[in-house]
C-alpha positions as CSV (number, residue, x, y, z in Angstrom):
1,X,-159.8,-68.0,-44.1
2,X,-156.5,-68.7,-45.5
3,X,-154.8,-65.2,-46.9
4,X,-151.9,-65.4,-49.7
5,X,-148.8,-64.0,-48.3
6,X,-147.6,-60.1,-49.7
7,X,-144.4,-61.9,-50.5
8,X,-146.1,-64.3,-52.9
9,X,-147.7,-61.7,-54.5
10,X,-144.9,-59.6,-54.9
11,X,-143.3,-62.2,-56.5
12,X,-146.3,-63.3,-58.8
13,X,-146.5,-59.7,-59.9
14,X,-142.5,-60.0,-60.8
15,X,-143.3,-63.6,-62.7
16,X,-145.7,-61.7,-64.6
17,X,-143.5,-58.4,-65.8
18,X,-140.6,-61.1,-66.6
19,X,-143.0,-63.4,-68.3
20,X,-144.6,-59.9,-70.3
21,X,-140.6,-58.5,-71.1
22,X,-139.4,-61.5,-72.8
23,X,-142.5,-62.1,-74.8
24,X,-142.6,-58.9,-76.0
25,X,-138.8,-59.2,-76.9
26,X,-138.9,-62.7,-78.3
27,X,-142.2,-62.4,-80.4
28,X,-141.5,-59.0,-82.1
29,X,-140.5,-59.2,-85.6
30,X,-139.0,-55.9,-86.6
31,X,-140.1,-54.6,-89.7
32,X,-136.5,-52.9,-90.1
33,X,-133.2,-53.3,-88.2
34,X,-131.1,-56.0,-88.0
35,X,-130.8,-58.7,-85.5
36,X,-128.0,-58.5,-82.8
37,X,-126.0,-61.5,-84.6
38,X,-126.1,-59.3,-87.7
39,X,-124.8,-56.5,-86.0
40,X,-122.3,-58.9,-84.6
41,X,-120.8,-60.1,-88.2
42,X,-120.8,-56.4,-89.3
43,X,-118.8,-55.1,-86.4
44,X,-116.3,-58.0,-86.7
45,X,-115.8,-57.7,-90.7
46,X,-115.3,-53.4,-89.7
47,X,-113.1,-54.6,-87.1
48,X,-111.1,-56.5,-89.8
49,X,-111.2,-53.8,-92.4
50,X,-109.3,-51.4,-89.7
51,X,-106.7,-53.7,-89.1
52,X,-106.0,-54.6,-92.4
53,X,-106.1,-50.8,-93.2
54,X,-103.6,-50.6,-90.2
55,X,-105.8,-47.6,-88.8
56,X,-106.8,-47.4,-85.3
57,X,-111.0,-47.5,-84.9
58,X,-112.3,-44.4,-85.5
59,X,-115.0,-45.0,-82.4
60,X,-111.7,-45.8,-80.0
61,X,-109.5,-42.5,-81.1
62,X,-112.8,-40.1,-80.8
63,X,-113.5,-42.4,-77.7
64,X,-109.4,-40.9,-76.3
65,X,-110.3,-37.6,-77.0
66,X,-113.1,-37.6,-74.8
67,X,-111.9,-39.1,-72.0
68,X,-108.9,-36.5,-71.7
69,X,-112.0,-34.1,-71.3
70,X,-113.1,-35.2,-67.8
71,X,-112.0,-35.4,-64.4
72,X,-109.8,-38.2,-63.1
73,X,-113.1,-39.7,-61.3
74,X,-115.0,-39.3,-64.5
75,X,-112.5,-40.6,-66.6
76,X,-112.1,-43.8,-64.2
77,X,-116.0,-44.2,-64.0
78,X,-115.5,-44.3,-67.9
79,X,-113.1,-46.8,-68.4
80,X,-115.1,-49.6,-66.2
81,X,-115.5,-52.7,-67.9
82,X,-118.5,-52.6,-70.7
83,X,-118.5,-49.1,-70.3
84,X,-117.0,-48.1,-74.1
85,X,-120.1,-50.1,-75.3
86,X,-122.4,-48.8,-73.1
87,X,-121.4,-45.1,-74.7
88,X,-121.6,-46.9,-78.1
89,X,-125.1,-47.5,-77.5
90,X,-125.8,-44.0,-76.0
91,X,-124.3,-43.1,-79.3
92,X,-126.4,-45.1,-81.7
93,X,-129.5,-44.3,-79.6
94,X,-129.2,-40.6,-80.5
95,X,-128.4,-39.4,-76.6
96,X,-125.7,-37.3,-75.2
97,X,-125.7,-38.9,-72.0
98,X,-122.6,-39.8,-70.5
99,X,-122.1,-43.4,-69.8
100,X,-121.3,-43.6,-65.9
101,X,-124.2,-41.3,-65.3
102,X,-126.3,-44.0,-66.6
103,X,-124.7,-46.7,-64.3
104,X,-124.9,-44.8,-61.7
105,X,-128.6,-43.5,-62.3
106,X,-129.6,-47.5,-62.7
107,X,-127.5,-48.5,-59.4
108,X,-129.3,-45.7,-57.3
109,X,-132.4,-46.7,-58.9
110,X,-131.7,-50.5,-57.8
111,X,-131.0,-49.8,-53.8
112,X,-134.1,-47.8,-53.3
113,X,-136.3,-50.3,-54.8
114,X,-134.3,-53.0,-52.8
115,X,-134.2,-51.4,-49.6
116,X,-138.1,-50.1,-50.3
117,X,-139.0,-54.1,-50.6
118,X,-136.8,-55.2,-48.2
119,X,-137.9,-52.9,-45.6
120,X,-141.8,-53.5,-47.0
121,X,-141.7,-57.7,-46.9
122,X,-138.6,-58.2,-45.0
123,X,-137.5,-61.1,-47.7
124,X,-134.2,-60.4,-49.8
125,X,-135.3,-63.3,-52.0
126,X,-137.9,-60.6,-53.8
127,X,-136.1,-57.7,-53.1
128,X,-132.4,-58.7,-54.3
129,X,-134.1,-60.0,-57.8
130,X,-136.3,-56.3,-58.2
131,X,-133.0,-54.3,-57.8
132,X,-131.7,-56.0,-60.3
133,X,-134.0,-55.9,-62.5
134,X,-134.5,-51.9,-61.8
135,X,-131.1,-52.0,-62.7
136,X,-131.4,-52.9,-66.2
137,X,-134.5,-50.1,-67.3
138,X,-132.2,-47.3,-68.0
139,X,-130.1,-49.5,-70.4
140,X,-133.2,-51.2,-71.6
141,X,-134.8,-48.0,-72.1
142,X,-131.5,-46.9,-73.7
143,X,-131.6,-50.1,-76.3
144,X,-135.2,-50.2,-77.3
145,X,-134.3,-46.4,-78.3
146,X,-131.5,-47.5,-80.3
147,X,-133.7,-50.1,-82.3
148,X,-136.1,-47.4,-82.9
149,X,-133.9,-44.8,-84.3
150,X,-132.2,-47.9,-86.4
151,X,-135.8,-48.4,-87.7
152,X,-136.1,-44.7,-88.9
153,X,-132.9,-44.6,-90.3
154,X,-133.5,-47.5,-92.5
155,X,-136.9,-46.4,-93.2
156,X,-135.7,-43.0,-94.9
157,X,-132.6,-44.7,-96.0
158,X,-134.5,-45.7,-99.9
159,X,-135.7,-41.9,-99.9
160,X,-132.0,-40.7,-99.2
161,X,-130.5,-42.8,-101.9
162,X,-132.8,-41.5,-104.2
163,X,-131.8,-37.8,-103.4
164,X,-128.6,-38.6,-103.6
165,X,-129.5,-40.4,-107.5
166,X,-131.0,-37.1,-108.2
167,X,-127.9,-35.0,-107.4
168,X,-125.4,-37.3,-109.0
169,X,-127.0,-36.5,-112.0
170,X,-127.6,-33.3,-112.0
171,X,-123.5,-33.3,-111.9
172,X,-122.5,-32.6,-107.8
173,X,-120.1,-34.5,-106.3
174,X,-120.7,-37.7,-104.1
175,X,-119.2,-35.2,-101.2
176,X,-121.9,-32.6,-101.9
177,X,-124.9,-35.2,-102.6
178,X,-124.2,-36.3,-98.6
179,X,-124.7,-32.9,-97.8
180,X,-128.4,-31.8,-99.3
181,X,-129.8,-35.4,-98.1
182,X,-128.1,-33.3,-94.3
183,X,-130.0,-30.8,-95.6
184,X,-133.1,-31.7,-97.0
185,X,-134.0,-34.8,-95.2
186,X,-135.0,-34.9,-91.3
187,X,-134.5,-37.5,-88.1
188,X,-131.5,-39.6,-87.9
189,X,-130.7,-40.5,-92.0
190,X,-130.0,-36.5,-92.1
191,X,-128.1,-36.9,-88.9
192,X,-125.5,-39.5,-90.0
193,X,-125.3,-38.2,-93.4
194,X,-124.6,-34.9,-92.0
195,X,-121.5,-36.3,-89.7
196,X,-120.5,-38.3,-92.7
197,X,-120.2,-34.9,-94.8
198,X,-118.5,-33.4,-91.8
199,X,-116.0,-36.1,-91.8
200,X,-115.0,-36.1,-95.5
201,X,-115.3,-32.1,-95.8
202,X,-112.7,-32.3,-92.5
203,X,-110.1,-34.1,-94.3
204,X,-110.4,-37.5,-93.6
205,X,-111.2,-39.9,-96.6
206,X,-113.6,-41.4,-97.7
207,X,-113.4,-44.7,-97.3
208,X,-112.5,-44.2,-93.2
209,X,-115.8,-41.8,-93.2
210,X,-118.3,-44.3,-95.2
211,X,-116.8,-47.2,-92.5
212,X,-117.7,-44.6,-89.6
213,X,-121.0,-44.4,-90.8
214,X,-121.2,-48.4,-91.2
215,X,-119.7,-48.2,-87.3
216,X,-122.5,-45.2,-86.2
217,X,-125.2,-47.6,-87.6
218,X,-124.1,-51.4,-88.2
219,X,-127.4,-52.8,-90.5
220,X,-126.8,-54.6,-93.6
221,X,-128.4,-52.0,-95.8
222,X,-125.9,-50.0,-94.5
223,X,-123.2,-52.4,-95.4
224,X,-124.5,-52.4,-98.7
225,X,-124.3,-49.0,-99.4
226,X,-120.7,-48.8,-97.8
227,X,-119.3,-51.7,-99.9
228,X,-121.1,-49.6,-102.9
229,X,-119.6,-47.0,-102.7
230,X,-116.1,-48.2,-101.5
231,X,-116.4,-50.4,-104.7
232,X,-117.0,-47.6,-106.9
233,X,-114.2,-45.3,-105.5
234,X,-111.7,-48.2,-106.4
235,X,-113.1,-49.8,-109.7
236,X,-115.3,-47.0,-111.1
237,X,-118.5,-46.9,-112.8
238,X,-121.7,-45.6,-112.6
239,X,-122.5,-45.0,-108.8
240,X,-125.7,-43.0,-109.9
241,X,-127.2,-46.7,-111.6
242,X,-125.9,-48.7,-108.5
243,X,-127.5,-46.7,-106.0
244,X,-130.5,-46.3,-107.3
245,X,-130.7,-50.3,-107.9
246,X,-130.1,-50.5,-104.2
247,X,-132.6,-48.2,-103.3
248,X,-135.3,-50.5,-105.3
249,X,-133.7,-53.5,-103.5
250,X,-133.6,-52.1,-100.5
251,X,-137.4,-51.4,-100.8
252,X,-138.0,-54.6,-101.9
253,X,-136.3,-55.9,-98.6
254,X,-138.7,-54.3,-96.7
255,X,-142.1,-55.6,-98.4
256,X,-140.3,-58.9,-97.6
257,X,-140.2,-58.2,-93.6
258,X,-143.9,-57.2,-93.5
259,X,-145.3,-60.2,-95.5
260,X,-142.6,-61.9,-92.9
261,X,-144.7,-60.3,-90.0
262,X,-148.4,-60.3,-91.4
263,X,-147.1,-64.5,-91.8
264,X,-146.4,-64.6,-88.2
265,X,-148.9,-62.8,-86.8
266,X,-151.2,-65.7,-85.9
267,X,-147.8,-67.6,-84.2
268,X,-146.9,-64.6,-82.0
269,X,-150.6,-64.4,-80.7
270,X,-150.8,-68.0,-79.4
271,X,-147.5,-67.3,-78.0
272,X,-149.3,-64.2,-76.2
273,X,-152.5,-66.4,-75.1
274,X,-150.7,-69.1,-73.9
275,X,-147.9,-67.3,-71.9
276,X,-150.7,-65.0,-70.3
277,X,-153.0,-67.4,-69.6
278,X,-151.6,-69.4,-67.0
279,X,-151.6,-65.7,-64.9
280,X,-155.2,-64.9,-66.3
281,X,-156.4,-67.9,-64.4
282,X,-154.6,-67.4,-61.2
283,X,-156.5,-64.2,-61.0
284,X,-159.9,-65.5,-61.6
285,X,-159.0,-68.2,-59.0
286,X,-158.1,-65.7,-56.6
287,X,-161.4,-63.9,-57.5
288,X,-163.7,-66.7,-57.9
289,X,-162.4,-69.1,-54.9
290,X,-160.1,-67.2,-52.1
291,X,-160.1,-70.0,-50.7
292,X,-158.4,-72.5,-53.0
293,X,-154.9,-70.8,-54.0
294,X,-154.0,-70.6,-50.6
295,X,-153.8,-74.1,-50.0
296,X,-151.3,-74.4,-52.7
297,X,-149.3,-71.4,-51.8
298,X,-148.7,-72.1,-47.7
299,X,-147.3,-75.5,-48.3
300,X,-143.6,-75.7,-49.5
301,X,-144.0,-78.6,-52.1
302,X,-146.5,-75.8,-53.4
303,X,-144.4,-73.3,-54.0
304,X,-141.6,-75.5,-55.3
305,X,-144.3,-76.5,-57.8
306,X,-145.3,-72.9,-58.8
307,X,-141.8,-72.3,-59.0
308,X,-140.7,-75.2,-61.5
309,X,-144.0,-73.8,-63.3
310,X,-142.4,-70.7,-63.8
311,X,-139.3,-72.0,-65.1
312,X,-140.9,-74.3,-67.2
313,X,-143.0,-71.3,-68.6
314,X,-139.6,-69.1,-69.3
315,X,-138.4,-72.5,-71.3
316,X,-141.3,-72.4,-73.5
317,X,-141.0,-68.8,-74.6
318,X,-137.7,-69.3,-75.8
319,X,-138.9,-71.9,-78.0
320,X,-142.1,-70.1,-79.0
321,X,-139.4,-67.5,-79.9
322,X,-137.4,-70.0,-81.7
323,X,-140.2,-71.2,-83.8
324,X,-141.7,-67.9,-84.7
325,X,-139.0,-65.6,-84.5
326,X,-137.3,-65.0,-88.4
327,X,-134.4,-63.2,-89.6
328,X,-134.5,-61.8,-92.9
């Protein structure tokens, strides 16, 4: 009886965690965050504000500090290419790692899976692609915690706004009202708040300290309190009524996202049924008839079919993603 080869399976097994990862990236419709070309568009208009400002980025000078902190090897480690937005992300994601321990905690990671495998199958044509994507958990890991503590951020954000409603009226400060949503609010809306406070109550002003806080967290509710309150500092008015309009549209925002995601619901199943079920039915072949898969496997046209299959199947969830992926 014809037995599948541990190479092919091996490989099937990494078809199917490929095939599961960019579902579960394409088809997921956050409820809050922004999209990566949002956070694009923000960081380029903040980029453009600081040079027509004529001040040097805030993230770049506190980015100079640091690196006069560590050794020469450190500092070289830090100053590989990527490596500034790697930290950024650490940043954002709420860690305190340093940024070469993580590249060099994914590259370790990567040679003793690939030696493991290649010393296991003897094939570099499974191991090499399974060290490489080893590679990429820590940082994955590193930017599904970013999106999450985006999420909570933007989830207290309304509740914030409305403390800080409350204090303008009762007569503090704008400086002060950043301070008791430090103190009386939790996770990471009291977190940025706080270093926004610290900022101001530093010396700096407070238009650098509201665009460090659009930098710390690039949304566009974010950019919509910035702009807000940047307005307001030049033109005047009543920040109390504008704030807490924002708050109510900010709200409003987010009842559209979930009706946006109860909507797609239906799309982003099919596009889990049909994406697993080419892998459901290999394993009831194998089950059912070990017989029958091997004859496909062993031959080479075979496995030049299974592989064009595969590729064909990575082209269709990009367009299931296209279709049923919205930004709002």
């Amino acid at each position: 009886m014809n037995q599948i080869p541990s190479e092919f399976i091996l490989a099937f097994l990494g078809m199917v965690f490929t095939a599961i990862f960019l579902l579960s990236q394409g088809l997921t419709v956050p409820v809050f965050g922004e999209a990566s070309k949002v956070r694009k568009r923000i960081r380029s208009r903040l980029n453009m504000l600081e040079r027509a400002n004529d001040l040097p980025n805030m993230q770049s000078v506190l980015r100079q500090k640091y690196l006069r902190r560590l050794s020469p090897l450190e500092a070289w480690l830090e100053q590989l290419p990527a490596m500034e937005a790697l930290a950024q992300m650490i940043e954002q994601a709420g860690h305190e790692y340093r940024a070469y321990r993580v590249l060099l905690l994914g590259l370790t990671l990567a040679l003793a899976s690939g030696l493991g495998l290649w010393l296991f199958t003897r094939t570099w044509w499974v191991a090499v692609p399974a060290a490489m994507v080893v590679f990429w958990l820590p940082i994955l890991k590193i930017s599904n915690d970013r999106i999450k503590r985006f999420a909570r951020f933007e989830e207290g954000l309304p509740d914030a706004l409305d403390a800080m409603c409350r204090a303008l009226r009762a007569g503090h400060p704008f400086n002060e009202t950043l301070q008791l949503v430090a103190d009386e609010h939790k996770g990471p809306v009291a977190h940025e708040f706080g270093l926004t406070f610290a900022d101001i109550n530093y010396g700096n002003d407070v238009r650098r300290a509201m665009l460090g806080l659009l930098e710390r967290v690039p949304s566009m509710t974010v950019m919509m309190l910035v702009t807000t309150v940047l307005i307001h500092r030049e033109t005047g008015g009543n920040l109390t009524e504008v704030l807490d309009r924002l708050s109510s549209l900010i709200r409003g925002r987010f009842r559209f996202q979930r009706k946006v995601k109860t909507l797609s619901a239906e799309g982003r199943m099919s596009g889990w049924i049909l994406v697993s079920m080419p892998f459901v039915l290999a394993a009831a072949i194998v089950l059912s008839s070990p017989t029958y898969l091997p004859l496909l496997i062993n031959e080479p046209l075979g496995r030049k079919l299974v592989l064009g299959a595969f590729v064909a199947m990575l082209i269709g969830i990009y367009w299931i993603r296209k279709i049923i992926r919205i930004q709002v």
